[in-house]
C-alpha positions as CSV (number, residue, x, y, z in Angstrom):
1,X,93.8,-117.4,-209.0
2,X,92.4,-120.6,-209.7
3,X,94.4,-123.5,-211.5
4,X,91.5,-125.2,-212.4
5,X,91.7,-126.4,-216.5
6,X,89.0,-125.6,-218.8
7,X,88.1,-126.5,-222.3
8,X,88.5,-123.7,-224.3
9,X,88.4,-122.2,-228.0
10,X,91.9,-120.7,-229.2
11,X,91.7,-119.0,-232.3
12,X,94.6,-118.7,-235.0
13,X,94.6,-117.0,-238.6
14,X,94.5,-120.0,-240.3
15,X,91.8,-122.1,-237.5
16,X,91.5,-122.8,-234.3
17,X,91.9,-125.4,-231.2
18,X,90.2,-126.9,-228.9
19,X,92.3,-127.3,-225.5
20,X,92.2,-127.3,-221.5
21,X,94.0,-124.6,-220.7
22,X,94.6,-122.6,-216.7
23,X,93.1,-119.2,-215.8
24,X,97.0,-117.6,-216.3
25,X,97.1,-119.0,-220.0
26,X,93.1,-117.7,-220.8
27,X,94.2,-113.8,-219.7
28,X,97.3,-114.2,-222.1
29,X,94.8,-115.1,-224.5
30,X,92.2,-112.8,-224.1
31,X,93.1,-109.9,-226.2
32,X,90.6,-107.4,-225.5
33,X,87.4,-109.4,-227.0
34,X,85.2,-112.4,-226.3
35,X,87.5,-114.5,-228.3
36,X,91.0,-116.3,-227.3
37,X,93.7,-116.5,-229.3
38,X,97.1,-119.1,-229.4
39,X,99.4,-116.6,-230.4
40,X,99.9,-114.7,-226.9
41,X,99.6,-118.3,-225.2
42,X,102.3,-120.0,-227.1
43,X,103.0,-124.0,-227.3
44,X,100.9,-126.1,-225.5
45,X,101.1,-129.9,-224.7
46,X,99.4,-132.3,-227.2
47,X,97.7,-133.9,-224.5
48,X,95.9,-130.9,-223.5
49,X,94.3,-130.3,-227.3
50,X,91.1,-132.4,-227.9
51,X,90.1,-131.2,-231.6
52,X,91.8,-128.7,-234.4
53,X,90.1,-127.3,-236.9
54,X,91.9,-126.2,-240.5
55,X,90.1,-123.1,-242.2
56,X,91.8,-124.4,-245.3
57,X,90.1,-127.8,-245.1
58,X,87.2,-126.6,-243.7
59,X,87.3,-129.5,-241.3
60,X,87.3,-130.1,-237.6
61,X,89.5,-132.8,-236.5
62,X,90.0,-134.9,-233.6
63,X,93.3,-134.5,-231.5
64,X,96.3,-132.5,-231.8
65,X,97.4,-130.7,-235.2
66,X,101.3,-131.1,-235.7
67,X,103.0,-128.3,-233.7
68,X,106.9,-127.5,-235.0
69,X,109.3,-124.9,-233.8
70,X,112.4,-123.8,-233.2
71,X,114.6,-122.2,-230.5
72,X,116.4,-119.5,-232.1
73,X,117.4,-117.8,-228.8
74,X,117.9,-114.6,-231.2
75,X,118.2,-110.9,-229.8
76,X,115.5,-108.7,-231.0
77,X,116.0,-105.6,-228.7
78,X,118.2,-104.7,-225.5
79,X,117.1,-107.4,-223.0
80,X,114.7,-109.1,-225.2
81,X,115.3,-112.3,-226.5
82,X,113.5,-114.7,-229.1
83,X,113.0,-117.5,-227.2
84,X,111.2,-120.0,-229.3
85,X,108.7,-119.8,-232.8
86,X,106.4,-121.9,-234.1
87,X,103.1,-123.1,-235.6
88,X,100.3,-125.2,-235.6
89,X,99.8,-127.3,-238.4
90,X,97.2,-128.8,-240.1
91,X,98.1,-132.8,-240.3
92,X,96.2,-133.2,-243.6
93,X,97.0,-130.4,-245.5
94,X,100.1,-128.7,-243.5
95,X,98.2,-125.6,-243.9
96,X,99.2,-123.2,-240.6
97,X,96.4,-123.0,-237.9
98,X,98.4,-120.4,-235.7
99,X,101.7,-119.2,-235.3
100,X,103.4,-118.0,-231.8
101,X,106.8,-116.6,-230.4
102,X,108.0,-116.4,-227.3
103,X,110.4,-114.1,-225.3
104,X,112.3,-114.0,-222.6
105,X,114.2,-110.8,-220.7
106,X,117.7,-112.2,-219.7
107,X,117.6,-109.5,-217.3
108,X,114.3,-109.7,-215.7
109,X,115.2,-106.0,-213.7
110,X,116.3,-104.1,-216.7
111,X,114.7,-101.9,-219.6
112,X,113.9,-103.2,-222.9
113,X,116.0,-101.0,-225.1
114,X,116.0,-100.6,-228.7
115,X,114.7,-102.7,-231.4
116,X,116.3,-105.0,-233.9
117,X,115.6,-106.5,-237.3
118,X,113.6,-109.5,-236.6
119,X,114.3,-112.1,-239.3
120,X,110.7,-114.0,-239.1
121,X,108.5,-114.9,-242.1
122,X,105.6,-113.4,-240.3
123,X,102.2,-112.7,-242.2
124,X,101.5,-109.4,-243.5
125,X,98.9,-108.1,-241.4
126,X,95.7,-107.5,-243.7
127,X,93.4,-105.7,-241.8
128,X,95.8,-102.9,-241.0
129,X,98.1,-101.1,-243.7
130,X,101.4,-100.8,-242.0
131,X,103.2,-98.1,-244.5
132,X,106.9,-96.1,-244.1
133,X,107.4,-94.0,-241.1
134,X,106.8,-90.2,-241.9
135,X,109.2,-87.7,-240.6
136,X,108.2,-88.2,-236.4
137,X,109.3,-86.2,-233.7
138,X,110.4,-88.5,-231.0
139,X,108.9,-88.1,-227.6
140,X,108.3,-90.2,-224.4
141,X,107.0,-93.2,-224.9
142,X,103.5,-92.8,-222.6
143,X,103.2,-95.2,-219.9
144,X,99.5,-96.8,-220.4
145,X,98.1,-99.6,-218.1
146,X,96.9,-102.5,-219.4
147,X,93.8,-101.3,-221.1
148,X,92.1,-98.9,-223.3
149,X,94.6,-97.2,-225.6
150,X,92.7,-93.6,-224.3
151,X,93.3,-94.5,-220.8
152,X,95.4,-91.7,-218.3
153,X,96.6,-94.4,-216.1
154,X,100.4,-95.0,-215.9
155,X,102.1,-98.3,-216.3
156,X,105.5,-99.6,-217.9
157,X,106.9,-98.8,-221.0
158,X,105.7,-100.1,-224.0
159,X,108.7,-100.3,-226.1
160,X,109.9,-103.8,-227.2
161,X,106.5,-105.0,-227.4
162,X,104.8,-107.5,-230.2
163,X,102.5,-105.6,-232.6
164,X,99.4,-108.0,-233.1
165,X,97.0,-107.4,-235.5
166,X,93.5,-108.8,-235.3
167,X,93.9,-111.8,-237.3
168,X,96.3,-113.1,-234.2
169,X,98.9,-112.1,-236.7
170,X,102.8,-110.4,-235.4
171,X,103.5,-107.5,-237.5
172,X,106.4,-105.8,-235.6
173,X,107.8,-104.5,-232.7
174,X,107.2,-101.3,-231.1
175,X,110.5,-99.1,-231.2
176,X,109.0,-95.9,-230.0
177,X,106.4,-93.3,-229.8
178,X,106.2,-90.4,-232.0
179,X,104.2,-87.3,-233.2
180,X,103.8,-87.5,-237.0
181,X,104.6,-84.0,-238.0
182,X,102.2,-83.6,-240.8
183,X,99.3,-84.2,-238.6
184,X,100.5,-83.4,-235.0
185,X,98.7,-87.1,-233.6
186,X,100.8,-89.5,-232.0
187,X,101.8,-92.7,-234.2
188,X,103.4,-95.7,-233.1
189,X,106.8,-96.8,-234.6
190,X,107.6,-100.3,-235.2
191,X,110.0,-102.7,-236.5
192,X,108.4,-104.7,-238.5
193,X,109.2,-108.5,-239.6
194,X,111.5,-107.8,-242.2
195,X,113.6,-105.1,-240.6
196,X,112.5,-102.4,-242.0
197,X,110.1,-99.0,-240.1
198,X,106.9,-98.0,-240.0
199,X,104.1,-96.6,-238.0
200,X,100.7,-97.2,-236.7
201,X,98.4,-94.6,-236.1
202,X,97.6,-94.7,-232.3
203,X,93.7,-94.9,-232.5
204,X,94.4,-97.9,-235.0
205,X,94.8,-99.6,-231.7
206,X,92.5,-101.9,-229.6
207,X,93.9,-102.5,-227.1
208,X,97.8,-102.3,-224.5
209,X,98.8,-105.2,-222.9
210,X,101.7,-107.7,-223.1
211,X,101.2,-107.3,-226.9
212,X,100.0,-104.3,-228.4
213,X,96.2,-105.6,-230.2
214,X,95.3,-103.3,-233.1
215,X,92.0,-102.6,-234.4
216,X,89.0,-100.3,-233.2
217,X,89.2,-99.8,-229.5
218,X,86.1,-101.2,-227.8
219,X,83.4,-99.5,-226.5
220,X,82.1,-100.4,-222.5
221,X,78.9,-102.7,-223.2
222,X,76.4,-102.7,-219.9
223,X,76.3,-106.0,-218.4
224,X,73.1,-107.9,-219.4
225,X,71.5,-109.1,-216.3
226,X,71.1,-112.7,-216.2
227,X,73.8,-113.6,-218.1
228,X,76.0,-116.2,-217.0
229,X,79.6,-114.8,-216.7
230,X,80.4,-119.2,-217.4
231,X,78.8,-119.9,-220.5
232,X,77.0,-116.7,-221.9
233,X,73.4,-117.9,-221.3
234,X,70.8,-115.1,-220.4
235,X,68.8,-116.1,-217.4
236,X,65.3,-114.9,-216.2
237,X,66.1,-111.7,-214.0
238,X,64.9,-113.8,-211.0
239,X,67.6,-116.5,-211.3
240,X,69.9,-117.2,-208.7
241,X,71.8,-120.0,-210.3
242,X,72.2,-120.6,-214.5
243,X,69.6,-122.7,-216.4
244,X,72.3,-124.4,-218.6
245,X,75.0,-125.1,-216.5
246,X,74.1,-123.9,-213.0
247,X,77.2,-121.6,-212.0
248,X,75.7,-119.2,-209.9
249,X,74.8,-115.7,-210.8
């Protein structure tokens, strides 16, 4: 994998950043869609951000916003530690750009085990209406790989993961997968932010990864021939290298 920096776009809820960041730190970003986001990729050096711009202000600035956080080093599950939280902040009006948290496993070989009440002032997702657990038969939490929710393929458990919605916002953590009983179709339980249960219907999801992405899952788009997989610019059929910034294709 290439360590090679490049100037990218990472999007909060509240604005976004402009920053160099390595090929590792633009897959924790990408969240299942053409855009980045801060939230999976955490805090980044002030030296690597070039501009910030404040939804709030409606304003792009040069250099760094103001970036606080603290190291709360606070359990959250079985082997799952709170690590560090923060945000990005706005230096005129302290309005928050993007907020992140980061965790560690103290035991890099075990199991994450059961949730805990997270005590985080979080956003409230808005785009998806997280509402109190209905009776659930516990079952199995599915092993998925790290893509469509649909997919058959097996992978690690999913339990103790962060529950982003698609604002970039945390709204829990996943405690387990059930059946609601009222409609026999698999929900996802969570911890939310302030302790208390709830669940997420499982085709309210985009997307499994290190974080679970909700929203609708995406459908396969065909390639457009031409296009430039550097900067997105569509190219004459015939083109063996891009017009506008001449990767080849």
């Amino acid at each position: 994998m290439s360590s090679e920096l490049r100037l990218k776009k990472l999007r909060g809820s509240g604005g976004y950043i402009m920053a160099t960041v390595t090929d590792e730190q633009q897959m924790k970003g990408n969240l299942g869609g053409p855009d980045l986001f801060l939230a999976p990729i955490g805090r980044l050096n002030d030296d690597k951000i070039t501009k910030h711009f404040c939804n709030t202000c409606e304003k792009e600035f040069e250099g760094p916003p103001k970036i606080e956080f603290e190291n709360p080093n606070e359990e959250v599950a079985e082997n799952l530690v709170l690590a560090e939280r923060g945000q990005y902040i706005c230096k005129v009006c302290n309005a928050s750009i993007a907020e992140y948290r980061e965790f560690k496993k103290p035991n890099e070989e075990g199991e994450i085990g059961s949730a805990k009440p997270l005590n985080a002032n979080a956003s409230t997702a808005p785009t998806v209406e997280v509402v109190t657990a209905p009776t659930v038969e516990v079952v199995t939490a599915p092993t998925v790989e790290v893509t469509q929710p649909g997919s058959a393929a097996l992978v690690s458990s999913i339990e103790g993961r962060a529950v982003i919605d698609e604002n970039a916002n945390k709204v829990g953590i996943v405690k387990q997968v059930g059946i609601d009983a009222s409609t026999q179709s698999m929900v996802l339980v969570i911890t939310k932010n302030d302790g208390t249960e709830g669940s997420i219907p499982w085709v309210s999801i985009k997307k499994v990864g290190e974080v679970i992405l909700l929203g609708k899952p995406e459908e396969e788009v065909a390639v457009q021939s031409g296009k430039c997989s550097e900067c997105g610019f569509v190219n004459k059929d015939e083109s063996k290298f891009c017009e506008d910034c001449g990767t080849k294709i």
